[in-house]
N, C-alpha and C positions, 0 to 999 in steps of 0.2 A: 311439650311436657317433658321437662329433664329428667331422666333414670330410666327411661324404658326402655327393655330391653329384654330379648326374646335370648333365654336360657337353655342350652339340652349337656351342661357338664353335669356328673354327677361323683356324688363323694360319698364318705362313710356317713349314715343319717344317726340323728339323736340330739339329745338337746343338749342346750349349754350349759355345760359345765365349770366355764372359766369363769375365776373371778367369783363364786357364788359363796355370798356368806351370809351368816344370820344374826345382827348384834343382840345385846345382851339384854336390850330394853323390847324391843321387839318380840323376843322369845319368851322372855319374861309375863308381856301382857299375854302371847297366845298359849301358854303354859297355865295362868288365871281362873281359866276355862277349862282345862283339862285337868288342870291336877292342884287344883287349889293356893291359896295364895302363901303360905309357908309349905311347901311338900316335901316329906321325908325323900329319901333317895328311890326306893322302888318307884314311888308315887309320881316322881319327876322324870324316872327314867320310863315308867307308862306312859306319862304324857306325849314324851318327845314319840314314843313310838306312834303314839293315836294321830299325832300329825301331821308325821312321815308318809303312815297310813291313807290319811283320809288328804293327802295331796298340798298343805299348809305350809309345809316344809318342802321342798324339793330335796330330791334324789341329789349325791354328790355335792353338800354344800355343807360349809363348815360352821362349827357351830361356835358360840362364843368361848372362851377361855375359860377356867373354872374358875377364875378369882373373880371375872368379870359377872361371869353369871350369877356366882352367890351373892354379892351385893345386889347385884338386879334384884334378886330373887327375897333378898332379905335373910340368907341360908350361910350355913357354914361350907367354907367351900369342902372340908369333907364329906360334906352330903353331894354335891354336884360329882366329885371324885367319883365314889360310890354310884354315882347315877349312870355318869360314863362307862366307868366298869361292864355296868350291869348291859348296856347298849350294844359293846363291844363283843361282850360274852354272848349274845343272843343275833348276834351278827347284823344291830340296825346301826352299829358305826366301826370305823378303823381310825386309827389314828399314825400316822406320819413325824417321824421325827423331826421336829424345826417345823411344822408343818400343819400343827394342831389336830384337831379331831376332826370327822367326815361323816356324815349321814350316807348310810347305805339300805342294801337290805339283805337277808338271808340266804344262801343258797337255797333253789328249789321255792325261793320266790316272787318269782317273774312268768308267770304262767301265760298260755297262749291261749288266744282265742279257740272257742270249740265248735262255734259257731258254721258248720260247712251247710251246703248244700250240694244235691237238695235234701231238702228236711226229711220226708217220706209222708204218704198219704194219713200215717195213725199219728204223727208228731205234731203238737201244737208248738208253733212258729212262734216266738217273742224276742226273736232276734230283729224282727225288721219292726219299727215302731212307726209306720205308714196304713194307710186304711183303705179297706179297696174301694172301686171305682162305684160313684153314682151312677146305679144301673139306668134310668128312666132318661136322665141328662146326657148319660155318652152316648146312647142310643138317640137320644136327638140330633146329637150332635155329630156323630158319622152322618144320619141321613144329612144333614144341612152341609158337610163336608163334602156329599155327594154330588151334591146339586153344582158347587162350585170347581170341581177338582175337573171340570170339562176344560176350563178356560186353563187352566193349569199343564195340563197334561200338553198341550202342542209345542210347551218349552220346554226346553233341556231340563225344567225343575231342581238348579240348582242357584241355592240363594244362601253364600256365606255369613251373610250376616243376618239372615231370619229370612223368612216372609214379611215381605213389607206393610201386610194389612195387621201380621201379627205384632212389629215391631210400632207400629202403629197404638193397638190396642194396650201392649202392656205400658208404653209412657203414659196414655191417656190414666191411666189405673194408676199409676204414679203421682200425676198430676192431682188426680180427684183426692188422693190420699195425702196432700199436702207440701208437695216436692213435685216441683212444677220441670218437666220435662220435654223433650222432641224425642221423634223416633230414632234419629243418628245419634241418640245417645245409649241407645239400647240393642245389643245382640245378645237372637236366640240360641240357645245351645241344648245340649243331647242332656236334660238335667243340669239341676244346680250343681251336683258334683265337677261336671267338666267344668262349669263356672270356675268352679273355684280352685280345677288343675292349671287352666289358663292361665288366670290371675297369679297364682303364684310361679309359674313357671315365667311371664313376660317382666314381674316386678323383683322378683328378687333371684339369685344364683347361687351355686352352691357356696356352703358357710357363711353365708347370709343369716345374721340373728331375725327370729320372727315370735313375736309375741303370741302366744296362746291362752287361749282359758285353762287351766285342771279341774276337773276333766273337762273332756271338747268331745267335739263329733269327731268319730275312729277313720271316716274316711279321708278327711280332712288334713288328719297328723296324721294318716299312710301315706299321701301326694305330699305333705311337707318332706316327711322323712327319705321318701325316692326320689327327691329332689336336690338334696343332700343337703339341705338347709337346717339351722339349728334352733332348736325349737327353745323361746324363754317362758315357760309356764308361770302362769300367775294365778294363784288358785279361787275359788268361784266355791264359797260352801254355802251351807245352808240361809246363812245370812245374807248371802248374794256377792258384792263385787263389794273389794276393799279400793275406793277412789285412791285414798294414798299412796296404798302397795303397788295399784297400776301407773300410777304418775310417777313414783318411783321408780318404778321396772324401763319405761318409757328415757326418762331422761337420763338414767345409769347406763343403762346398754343400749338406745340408737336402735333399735331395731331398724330393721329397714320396711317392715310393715307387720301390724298386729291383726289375729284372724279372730275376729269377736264374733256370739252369739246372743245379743242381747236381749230377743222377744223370745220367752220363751225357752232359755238355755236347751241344748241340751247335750245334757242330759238330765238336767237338776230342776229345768222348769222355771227357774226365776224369772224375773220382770225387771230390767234395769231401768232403775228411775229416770226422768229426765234431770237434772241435776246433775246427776254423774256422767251421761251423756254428753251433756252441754261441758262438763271440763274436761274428759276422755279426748273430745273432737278440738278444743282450746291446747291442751297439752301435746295430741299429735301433729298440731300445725306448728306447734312450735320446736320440736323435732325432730320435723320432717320424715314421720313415721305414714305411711298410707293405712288407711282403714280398711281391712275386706270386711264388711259385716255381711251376715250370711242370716238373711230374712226369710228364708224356707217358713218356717212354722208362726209366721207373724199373724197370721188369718188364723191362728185357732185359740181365738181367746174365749175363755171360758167364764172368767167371774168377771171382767173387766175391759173396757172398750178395746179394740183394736189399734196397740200404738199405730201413729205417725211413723216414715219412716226414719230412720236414724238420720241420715243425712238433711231431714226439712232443719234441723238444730241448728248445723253448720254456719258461722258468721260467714261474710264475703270472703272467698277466697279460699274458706277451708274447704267448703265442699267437695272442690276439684281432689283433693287429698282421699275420698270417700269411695269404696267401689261397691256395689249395692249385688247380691246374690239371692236372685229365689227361683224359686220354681211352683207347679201343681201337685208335684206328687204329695206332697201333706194334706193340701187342699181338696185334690183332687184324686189322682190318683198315679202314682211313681210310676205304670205302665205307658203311659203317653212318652215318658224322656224329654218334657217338656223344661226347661231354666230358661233364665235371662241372666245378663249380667246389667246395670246401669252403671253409668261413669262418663265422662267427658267425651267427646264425640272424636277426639285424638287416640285415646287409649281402646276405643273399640275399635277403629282403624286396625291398631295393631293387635287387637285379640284377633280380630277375624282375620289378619295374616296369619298370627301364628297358629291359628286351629286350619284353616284349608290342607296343610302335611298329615295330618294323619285324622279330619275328616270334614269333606270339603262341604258337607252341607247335613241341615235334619231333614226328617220327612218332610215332604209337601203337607203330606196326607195327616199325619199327626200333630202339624201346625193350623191348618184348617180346623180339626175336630178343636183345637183348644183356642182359635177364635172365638167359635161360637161358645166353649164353656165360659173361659171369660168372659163374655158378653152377660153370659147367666151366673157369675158368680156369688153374687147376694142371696140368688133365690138359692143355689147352691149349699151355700152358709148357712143359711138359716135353718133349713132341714140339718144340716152334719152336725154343728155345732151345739144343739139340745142334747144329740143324740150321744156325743163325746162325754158331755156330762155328765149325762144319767151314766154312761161307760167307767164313766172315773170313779162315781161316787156308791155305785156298785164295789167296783175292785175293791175299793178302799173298805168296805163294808166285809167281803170276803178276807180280805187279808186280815184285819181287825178281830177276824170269828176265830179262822183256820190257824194264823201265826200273831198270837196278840206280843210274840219278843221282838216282830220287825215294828221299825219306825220310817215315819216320813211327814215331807210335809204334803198339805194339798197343794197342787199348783195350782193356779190362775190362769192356765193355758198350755198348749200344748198338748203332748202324747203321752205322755208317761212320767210312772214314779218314780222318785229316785231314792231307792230302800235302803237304810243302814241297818245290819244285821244283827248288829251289836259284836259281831265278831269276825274276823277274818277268815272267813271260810269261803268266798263268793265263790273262786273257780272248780274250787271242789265240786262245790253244791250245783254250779251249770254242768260238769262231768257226770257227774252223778243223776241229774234231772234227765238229761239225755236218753239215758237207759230207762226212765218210767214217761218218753213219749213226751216233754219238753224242753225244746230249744231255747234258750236264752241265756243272755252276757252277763257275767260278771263287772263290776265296775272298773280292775283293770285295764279291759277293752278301751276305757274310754278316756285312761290316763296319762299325759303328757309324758309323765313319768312312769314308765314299765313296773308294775308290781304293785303299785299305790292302788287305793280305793278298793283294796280286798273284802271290806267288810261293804263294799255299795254294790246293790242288783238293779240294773232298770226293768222295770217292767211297766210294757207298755200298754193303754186302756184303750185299744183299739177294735180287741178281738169283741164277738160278741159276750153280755153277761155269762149266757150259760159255758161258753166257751170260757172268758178267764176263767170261771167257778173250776172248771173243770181243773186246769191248770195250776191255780191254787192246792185245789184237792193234791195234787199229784206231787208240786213242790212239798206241800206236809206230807208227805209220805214217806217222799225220798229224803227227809230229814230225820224219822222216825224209825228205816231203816240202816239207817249209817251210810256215810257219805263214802266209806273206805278209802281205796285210792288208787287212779287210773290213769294210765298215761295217755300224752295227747296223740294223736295219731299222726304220721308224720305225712308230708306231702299234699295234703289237705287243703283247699284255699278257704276262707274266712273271711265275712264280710258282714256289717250289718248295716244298716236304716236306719 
């Protein structure tokens, strides 16, 4: 398998910047949307802000020319003039002599995560969007752990690439799901997260372009970023995924591999069609871009069947291009540390070399217990999966009462909402909640681009009803007292689920 190749340089992280520009037709249609289809100069220079904002627009990329634009636009170009201005003055662009104009954003905003642990016993938790463990099922399933861990115990108990009945069972679950598998195509790891530090660490090195969603899962783009690798964000809004914009992004800049969410995004919850799939997996074969799609939260569909996984799509050949990440903890519960990675029986060879340095195996004991849950996953399902529901449509019922100014959609799966606020005040308002006894992220956490998605909250529909309610309560509160203004604490570490 040509390219592989086991990485530990590291560089300055962040995304890419070269090269990014935004023509005039382009901006034009996603301006349409935002600010009408003749807009006076404020109206145009709102726009551009709303899209910088909400992640449409990346950070550091140039914008069209202002002659170019106003024909786009239909506008005189001293309205676009004017708009610029206005952008400039408010610090969401710079402009370069010889060099055009730049999307930026403001000093003072780029805010950090607030996110620490631990939370404390009076603080409701909505920073991790996971759901604890089926009581009745992990108690079965240690006992039945127990009964096996005899024959276990007289080995060294060290198995780099899984336990072989577990590497066993997640192909077979593979296979039933549509993507027909063996067990030497699968290794277990300490969660999807290492999955997906692996992966990127054996397939790409520093300054390596890598395709991302805006927003994306935050742990995701921290392993990219201390990787030193440079992230090309492609943005994921309400409407889901622009097939173009990614076919685009794909054959313009080469990435050397794209990190997708497609069941289920998160943090947006979307559903990607099979269509856009099926030319996604066509356009990175022929790029020779590798796929990590990261299937954590594929088992928690709500309105609608459980996709297939990504790669059943794949013609002959693309497959091999395809690396498959999931784990239990959505499923089941993120305490076990239970992932897989799937992928051709070559590239796990080399995961499981490169993970023995810095950790040569999982539990015996915690691979055992999540045999058996596997084995019981449906019944599993079928009890969480009601229950997530009534969880969501709850939330959504409380938010609706308590803050009728936030919006969102329903999702059709997954953990949580992904709230636009109608203003950019997200990390305030998590600073702030802090102090009234709730933890939760703002949607820069979750932005490829630092600063973006200021006006999106996730909030996740895990905790129990009266618990969000409560939570809720507490979020109107702390908006009805004033958000004021606090600094982040420094030295802190931050992390979310």
């Amino acid at each position: 398998m040509a390219g592989n190749r086991v990485v530990h340089a590291l560089s300055t992280p962040g995304t890419d910047s070269m090269n990014r520009s935004l023509g005039s037709r382009r901006l034009a249609g996603l301006l349409a949307v935002t600010a009408g289809e003749r807009p006076g100069y404020r109206a145009l220079a709102q726009g551009v802000r709303t899209l910088l904002l909400d992640g449409r627009i990346p950070l550091h990329t140039r914008l069209p020319a202002e002659r170019e634009l106003a024909t786009a636009l239909g506008v005189s170009r001293a309205t676009v003039t004017a708009a610029y201005d206005l952008l400039r003055e408010g610090g969401y662009a710079h402009s370069r002599r010889g060099a055009g104009t730049w999307t930026e954003l403001p000093e003072g905003q780029r805010p950090a995560s607030v996110a620490v642990f631990p939370a404390g016993d009076d603080v409701i938790d909505l920073a991790v969007a996971a759901p604890g463990a089926p009581e009745a099922e992990l108690a079965d399933a240690l006992a039945a752990a127990s009964t096996l861990l005899p024959r276990h115990a007289s080995t060294p108990g060290y198995h780099p690439y899984g336990l072989p009945e577990l590497r066993a069972a997640v192909a077979e679950r593979f296979t039933r799901r549509g993507l027909p598998t063996l067990p030497e195509q699968i290794l277990i790891t300490s969660g999807a997260q290492q999955a997906v530090s692996l992966t990127l660490g054996l397939l790409a090195r520093a300054g390596d372009r890598v395709l991302v969603e805006n927003p994306s899962y935050p742990n995701a783009l921290d392993a990219l970023n201390r990787g030193g690798m440079r992230a090309t964000p492609v943005p994921v809004t309400d409407g889901g995924w622009d097939t173009d914009l990614f076919e685009s992004a794909l054959r313009q800049t080469a990435p050397r591999l794209a990190y997708l969410i497609p069941d289920f995004h998160n943090p947006t919850g979307r559903l990607m069609p099979r269509e856009q799939r099926v030319r996604l997996l066509e356009v990175a074969r022929a790029t020779g871009t590798w796929l990590v799609v990261d299937e954590t939260v594929a088992d928690i569909a709500l309105d609608v069947p459980a996709p297939a996984p990504f790669a059943s799509l794949a013609s002959h050949g693309a497959g091999e291009q395809v690396v498959t990440v999931g784990s239990l903890s959505k499923s089941h519960w993120g305490g076990l540390r239970i992932g897989w990675v799937r992928a051709g029986s070559r590239l796990i060879t080399e995961l499981a070399t490169a993970r023995v340095p810095f950790d040569m195996s999982g539990s015996v004991l915690d691979q055992l217990v999540a045999l058996r849950l596997l084995d019981r996953m449906d019944e599993v399902l079928s009890e969480r999966l009601p229950r997530m529901r009534a969880q969501r449509d709850a939330l959504a019922e409380d938010l609706a009462r308590e803050l009728p100014e936030w919006r969102w959609q329903l999702p059709p799966g997954g953990l949580s909402l992904w709230i636009d606020l109608g203003r950019p005040i997200a990390s305030a308002l998590a600073r702030a909640a802090l102090r009234h006894g709730v933890r939760i992220e703002g949607g820069s956490r979750f932005g490829a681009d630092p600063g973006t998605h200021e006006h999106r909250l996730r909030f996740p529909y895990t905790q129990p009803p009266e618990v969000a309610r409560e939570a809720v309560r507490r979020l109107a509160q702390t908006l009805a007292d004033g958000l004021g203004t606090t600094g982040d604490e420094p030295g802190r570490p931050h992390w979310v689920a």
